[in-house]
C-alpha positions as CSV (number, residue, x, y, z in Angstrom):
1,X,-73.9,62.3,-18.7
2,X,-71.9,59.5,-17.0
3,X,-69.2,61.1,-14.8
4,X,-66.4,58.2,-15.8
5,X,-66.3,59.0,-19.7
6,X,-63.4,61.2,-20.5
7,X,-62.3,62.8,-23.6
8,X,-60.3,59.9,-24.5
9,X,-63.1,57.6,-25.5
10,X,-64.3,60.1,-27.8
11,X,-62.6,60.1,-31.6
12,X,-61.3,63.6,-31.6
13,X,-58.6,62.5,-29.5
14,X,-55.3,60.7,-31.1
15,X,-52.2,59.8,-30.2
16,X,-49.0,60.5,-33.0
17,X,-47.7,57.2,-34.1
18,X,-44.0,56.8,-34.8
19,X,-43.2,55.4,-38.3
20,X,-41.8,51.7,-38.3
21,X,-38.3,52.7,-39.9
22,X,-37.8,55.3,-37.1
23,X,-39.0,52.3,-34.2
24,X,-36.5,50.2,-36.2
25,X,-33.3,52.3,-36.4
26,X,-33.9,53.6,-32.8
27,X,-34.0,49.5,-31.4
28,X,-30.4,49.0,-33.8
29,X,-28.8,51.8,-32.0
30,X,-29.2,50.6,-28.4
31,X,-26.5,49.0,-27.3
32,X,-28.1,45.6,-26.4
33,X,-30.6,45.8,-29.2
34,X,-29.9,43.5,-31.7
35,X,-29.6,40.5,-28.7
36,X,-31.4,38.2,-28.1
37,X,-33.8,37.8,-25.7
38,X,-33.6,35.1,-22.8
39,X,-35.4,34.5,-19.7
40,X,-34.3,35.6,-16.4
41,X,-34.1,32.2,-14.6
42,X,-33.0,30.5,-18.3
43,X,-29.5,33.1,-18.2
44,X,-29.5,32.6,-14.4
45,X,-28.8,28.7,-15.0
46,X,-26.3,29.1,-17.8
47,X,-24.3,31.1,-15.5
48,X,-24.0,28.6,-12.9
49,X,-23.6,25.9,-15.0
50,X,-20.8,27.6,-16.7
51,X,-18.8,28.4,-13.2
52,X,-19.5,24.7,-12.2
53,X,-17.3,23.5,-14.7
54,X,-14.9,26.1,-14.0
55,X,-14.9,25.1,-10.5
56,X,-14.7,21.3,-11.6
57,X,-11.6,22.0,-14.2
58,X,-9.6,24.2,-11.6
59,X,-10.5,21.1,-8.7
60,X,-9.2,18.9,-11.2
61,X,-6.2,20.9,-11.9
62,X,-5.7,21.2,-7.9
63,X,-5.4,17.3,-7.0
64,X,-2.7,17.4,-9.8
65,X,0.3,17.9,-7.1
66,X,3.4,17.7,-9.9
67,X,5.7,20.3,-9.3
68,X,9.7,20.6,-8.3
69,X,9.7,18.7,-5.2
70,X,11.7,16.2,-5.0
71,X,11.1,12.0,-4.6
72,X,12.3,10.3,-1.6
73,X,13.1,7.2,-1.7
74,X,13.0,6.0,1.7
75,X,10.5,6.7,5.0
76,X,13.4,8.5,7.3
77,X,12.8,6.9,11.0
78,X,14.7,8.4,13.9
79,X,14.4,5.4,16.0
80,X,15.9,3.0,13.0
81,X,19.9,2.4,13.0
82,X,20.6,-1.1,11.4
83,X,18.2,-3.7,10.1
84,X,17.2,-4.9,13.4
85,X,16.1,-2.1,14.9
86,X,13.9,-1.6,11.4
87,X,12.2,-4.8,12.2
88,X,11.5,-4.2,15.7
89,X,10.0,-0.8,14.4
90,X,8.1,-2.5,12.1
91,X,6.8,-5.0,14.1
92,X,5.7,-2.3,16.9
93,X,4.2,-0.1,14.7
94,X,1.7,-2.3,12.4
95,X,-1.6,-2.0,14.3
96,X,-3.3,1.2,15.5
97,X,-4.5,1.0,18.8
98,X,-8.5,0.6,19.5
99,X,-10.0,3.9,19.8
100,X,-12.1,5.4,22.6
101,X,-15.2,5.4,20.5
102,X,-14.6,2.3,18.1
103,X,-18.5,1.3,18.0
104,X,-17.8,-2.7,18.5
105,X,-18.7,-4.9,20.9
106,X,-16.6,-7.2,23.8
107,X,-16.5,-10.2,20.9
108,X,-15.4,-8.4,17.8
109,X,-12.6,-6.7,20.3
110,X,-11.4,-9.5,20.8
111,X,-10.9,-11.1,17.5
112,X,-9.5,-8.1,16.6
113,X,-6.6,-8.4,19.3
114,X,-6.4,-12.3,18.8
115,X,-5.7,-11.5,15.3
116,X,-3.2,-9.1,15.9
117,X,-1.4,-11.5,18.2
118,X,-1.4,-14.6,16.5
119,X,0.1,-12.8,13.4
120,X,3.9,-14.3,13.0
121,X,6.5,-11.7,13.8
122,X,7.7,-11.4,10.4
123,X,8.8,-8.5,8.1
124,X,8.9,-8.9,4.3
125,X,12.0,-7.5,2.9
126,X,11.0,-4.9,0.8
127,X,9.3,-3.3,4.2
128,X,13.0,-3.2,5.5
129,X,14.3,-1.8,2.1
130,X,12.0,1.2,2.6
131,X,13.5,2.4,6.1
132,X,17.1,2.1,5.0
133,X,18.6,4.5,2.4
134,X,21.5,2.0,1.0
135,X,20.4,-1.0,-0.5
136,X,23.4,-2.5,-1.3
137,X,24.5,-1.8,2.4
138,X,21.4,-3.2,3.5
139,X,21.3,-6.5,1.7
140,X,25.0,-6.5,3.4
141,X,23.9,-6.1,6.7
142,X,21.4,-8.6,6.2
143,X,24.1,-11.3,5.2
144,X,25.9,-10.5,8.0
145,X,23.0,-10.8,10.7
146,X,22.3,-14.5,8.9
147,X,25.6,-15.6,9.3
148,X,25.6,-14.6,12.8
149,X,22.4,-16.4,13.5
150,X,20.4,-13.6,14.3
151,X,17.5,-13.6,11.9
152,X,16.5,-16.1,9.6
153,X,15.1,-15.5,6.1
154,X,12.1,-17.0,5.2
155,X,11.1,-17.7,1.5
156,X,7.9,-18.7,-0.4
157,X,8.1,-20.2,-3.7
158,X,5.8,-19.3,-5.8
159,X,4.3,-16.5,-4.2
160,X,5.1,-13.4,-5.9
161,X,9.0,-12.4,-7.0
162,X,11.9,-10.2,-5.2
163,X,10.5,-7.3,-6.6
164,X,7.2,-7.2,-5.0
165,X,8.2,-8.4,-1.4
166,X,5.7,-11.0,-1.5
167,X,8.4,-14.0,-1.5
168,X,10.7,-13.0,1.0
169,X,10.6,-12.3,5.1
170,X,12.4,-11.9,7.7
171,X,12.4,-12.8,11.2
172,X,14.6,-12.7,14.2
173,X,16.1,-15.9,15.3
174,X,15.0,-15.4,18.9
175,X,10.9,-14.5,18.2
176,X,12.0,-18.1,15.7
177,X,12.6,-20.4,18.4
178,X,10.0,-18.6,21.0
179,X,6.9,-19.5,17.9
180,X,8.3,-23.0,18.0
181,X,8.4,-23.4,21.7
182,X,4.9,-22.3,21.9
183,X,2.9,-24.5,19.5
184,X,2.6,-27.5,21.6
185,X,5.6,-29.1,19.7
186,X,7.1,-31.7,21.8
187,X,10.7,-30.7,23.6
188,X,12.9,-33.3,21.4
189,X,11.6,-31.6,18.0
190,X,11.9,-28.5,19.0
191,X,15.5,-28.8,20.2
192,X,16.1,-31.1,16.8
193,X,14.8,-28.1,14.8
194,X,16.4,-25.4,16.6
195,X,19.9,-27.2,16.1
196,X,19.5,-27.7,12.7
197,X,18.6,-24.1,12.2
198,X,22.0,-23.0,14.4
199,X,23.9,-26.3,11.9
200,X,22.4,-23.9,8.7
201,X,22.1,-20.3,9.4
202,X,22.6,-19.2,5.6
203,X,19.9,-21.4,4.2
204,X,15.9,-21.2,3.6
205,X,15.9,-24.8,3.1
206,X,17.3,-27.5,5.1
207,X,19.0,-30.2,3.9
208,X,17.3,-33.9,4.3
209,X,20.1,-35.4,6.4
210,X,19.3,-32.3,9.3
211,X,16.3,-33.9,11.0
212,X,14.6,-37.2,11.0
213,X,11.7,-38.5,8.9
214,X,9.5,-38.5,12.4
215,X,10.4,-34.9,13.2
216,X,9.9,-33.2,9.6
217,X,6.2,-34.6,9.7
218,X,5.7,-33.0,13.2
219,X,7.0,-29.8,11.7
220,X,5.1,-30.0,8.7
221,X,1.9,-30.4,10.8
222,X,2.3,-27.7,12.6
223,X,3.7,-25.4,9.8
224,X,7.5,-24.4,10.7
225,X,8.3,-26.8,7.3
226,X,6.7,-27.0,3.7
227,X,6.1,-30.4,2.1
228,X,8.4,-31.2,-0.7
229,X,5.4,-31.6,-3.0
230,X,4.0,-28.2,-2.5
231,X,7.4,-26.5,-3.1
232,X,8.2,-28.3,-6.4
233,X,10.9,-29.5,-8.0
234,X,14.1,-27.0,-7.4
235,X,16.4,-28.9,-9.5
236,X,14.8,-28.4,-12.5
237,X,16.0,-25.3,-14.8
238,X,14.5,-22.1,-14.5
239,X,12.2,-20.9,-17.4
240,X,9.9,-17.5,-18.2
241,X,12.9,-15.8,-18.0
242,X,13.9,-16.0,-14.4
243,X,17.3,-17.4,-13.7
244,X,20.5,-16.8,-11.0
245,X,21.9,-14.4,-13.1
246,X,19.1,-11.7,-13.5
247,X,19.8,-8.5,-12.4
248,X,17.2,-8.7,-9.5
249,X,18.8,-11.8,-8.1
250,X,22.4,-10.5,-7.9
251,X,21.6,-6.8,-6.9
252,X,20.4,-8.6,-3.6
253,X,23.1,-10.5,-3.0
254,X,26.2,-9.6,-0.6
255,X,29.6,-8.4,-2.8
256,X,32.3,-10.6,-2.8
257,X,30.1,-13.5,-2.9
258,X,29.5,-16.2,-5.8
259,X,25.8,-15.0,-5.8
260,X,26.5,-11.5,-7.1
261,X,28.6,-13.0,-10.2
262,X,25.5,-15.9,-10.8
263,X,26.7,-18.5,-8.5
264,X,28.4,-21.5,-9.3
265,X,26.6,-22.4,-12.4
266,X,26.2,-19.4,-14.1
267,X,28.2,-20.5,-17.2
268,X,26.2,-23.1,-17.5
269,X,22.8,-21.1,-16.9
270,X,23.5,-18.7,-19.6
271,X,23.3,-21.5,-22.4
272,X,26.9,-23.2,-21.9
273,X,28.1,-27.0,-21.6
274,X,24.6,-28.8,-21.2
275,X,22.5,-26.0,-20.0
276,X,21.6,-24.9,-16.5
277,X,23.0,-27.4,-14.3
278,X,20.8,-29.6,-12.2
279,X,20.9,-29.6,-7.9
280,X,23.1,-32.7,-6.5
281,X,20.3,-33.8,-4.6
282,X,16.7,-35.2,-5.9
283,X,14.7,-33.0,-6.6
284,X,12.0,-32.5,-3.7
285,X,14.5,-33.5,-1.2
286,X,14.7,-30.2,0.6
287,X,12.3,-28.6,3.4
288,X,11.5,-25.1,3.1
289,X,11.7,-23.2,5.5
290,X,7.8,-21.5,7.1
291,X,6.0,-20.3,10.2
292,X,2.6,-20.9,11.2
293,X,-0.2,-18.0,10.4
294,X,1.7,-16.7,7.5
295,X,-1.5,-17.4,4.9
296,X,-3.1,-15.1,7.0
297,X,-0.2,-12.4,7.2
298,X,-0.1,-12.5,3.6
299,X,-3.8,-12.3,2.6
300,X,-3.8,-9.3,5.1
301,X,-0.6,-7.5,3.2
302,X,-2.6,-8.2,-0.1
303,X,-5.6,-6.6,1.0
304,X,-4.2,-3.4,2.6
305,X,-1.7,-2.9,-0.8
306,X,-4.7,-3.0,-2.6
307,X,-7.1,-0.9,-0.7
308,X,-4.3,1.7,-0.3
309,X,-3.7,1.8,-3.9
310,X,-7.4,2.3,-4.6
311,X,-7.9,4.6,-2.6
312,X,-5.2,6.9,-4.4
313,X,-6.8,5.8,-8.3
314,X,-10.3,7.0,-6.0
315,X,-8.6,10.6,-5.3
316,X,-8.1,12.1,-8.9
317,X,-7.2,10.7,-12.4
318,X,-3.1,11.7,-11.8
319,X,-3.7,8.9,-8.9
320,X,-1.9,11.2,-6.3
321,X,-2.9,12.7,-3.0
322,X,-1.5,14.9,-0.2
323,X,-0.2,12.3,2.8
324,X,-2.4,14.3,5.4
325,X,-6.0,13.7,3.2
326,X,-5.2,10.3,2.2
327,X,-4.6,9.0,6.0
328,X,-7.7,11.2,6.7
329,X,-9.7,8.4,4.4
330,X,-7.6,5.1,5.2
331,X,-8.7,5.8,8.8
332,X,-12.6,6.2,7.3
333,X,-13.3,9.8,8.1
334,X,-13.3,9.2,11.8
335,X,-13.3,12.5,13.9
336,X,-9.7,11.9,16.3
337,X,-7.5,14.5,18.0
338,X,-4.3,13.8,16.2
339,X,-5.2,14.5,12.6
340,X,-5.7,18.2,11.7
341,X,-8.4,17.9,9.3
342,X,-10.9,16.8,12.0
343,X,-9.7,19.2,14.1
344,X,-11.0,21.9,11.8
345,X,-14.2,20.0,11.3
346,X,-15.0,20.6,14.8
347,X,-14.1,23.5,15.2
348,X,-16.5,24.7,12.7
349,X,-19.1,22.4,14.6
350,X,-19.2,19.6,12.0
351,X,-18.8,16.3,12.9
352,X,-18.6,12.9,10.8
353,X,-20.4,10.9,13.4
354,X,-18.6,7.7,11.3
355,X,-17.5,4.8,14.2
356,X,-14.6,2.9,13.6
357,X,-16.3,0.0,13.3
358,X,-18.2,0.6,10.5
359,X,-15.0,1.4,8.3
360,X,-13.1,-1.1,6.4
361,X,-9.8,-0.2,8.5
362,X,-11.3,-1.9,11.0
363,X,-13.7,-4.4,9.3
364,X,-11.4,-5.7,7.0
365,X,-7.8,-4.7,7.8
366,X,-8.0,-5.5,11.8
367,X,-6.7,-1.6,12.7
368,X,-3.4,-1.7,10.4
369,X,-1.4,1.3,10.2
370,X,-1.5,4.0,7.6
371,X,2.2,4.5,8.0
372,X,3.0,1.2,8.4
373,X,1.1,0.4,5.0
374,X,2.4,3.2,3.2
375,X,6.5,2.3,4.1
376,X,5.4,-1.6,2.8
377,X,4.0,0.2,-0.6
378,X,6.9,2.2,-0.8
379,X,9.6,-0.7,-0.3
380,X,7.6,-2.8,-2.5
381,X,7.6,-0.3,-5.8
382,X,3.4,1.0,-5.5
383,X,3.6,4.2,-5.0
384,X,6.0,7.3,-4.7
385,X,6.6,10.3,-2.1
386,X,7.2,13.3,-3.1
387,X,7.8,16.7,-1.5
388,X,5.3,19.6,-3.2
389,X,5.7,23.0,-1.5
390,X,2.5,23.5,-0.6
391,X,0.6,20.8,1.1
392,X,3.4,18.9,2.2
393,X,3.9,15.4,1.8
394,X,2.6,13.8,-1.5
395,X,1.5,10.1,-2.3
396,X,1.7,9.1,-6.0
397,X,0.4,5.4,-7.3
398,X,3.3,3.7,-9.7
399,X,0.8,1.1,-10.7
């Protein structure tokens, strides 16, 4: 007899079943039961995809930064007094300065700082509106510094309207003269031009009679004037619903004066007599005032409002960021000393490794300022600051 058969093989041996109904009412009392059945790694991934979209709701809920603080209005700057001293500041702060590390080479360092140099030495209005808290005081200060002939406004028709800061510059009288001096003009033109700016210190235009035939062509040539036929007409009435008299146009003018009541023919702009009453002179007559490279100063302001605005749409759908994050990406992520988020980034050991040359501050923008850019978006109605109470300094898109 084999030694491996056991007494189980053999027939005599059973084993008590359980009746069905008893198996039945035994699974229905257990507490788990009646569920269903699921596969370890199948339940595994439901429960992470479920606490991903927790995590994405409560990140979305996070970059929405609402909350009591309240909106400033202005950029406060120690260092700015009056409007002069806003346009020095201005003018010193635009451009960062070339980092250690930048990643270019000798030739695109030095297009870089040509650019920056040949840029005019002007500063749209709505930049200086941003650094001052009293507007009307401001626009009052500004009236007085033109009658004293120490800056000069500059203003481009048909580019953009009061309200955007794309129309209107200013410029002090002295950096004025020293861009005419340089160009190469010859010494009588410059000295006609320079008189007939201290003849009209008030004016964006100058009058036909101020400088000879000979003289306006050399100044057109070399920028300082715009043709008559690029300007338009300027005696024709205003249509599309822009005239003297809109609130725009006399909130910026100095009180007292006959532009904050309409100017002289605001009777007649408002539908009386024989309509909007025509200039004395014909029309074209008139040379606006300009200064050479300011295509390039203003396709350079167009970009950076843009990109800055982008890059707040970019952050969340509320379109708002804290300051701190959003001039960690204007800058491209690049590992520095002064901002604190790359100083935590290497202190955990992690590092970016991003050059400034391959981000589009540098690229494209030429190394502007993310302060300077954010005070121009401010002055010019893009965006919002805000104070939040728990990261500081928030940046909200209007637009």
């Amino acid at each position: 007899m084999p030694l491996y058969l056991t007494g189980s093989h053999s027939s005599r041996v059973t084993k008590p079943r359980r009746p069905a109904t008893l198996q039945k009412s035994q699974s229905l009392s257990l507490p788990f039961g009646s569920s269903k059945r699921t596969r370890t790694l199948q339940r595994a991934q439901t429960l992470a995809d479920k606490l991903g979209n927790e995590h994405d709701e409560e990140d979305e809920e996070d970059h929405n930064l609402a909350g009591p603080g309240r909106v400033l209005a202005v950029v406060e700057r120690t260092q700015v007094r009056d409007v002069l001293s806003a346009i020095r500041h201005t003018r010193s702060t635009m451009f960062d300065p070339l980092p250690e590390r930048a990643g270019m080479n000798s030739v695109r360092i030095a297009e870089v700082l040509n650019f920056q140099k040949n840029l005019p030495a002007v500063v749209s209005l709505a930049h200086v509106h941003a650094l001052r808290s009293a507007s009307s005081k401001t626009e009052r200060d500004i009236q007085a510094l033109l009658s004293d002939d120490q800056v000069r406004r500059i203003k481009l028709v048909g580019r953009g309207n009061d309200i955007s800061g794309l129309s209107e510059f200013l410029i002090t009288t002295e950096e004025y003269g020293a861009a005419a001096r340089k160009t190469g003009l010859p010494n009588e033109v410059v000295s006609a031009f320079l008189e007939a700016l201290q003849a009209n210190p008030r004016v964006y235009a100058l009058p036909p009679s101020s400088l000879s035939r000979s003289h306006v062509d050399a100044l057109i040539r070399h920028g300082f004037l715009v043709s008559p036929s690029i300007q338009g007409s300027r005696g024709t009435p205003v249509r599309n619903g822009t005239n003297i008299v809109a609130p725009a146009t006399i909130s910026r003018s100095a009180s007292g004066s006959q532009a904050a009541v309409g100017g002289e023919a605001a009777f007649e702009t408002l539908g009386g007599v024989n309509g909007a009453r025509r200039s004395s002179t014909a029309p074209g007559t008139e040379h606006v005032l300009s200064i050479p490279g300011i295509a390039a100063y203003l396709k350079l302001l167009d970009a950076a409002r843009n990109h800055f605005v982008d890059l707040l749409r970019q952050f969340s759908k509320h379109r708002q960021a804290p300051a701190y994050l959003l001039k960690e990406r204007w800058n491209g992520n690049v590992d520095n000393n002064e901002n604190q988020v790359s100083v935590a980034k290497r202190v955990r050991g992690e590092f970016s490794n991003v050059l400034a040359a391959k981000t589009k501050k540098w690229k494209a923008l030429n190394g502007l300022s993310y302060d300077w850019i954010m005070e121009e978006c401010l002055g010019a109605g893009l965006i919002e600051l805000f104070q939040t109470y728990s990261v500081g300094l928030g940046v909200r898109a209007l637009t």
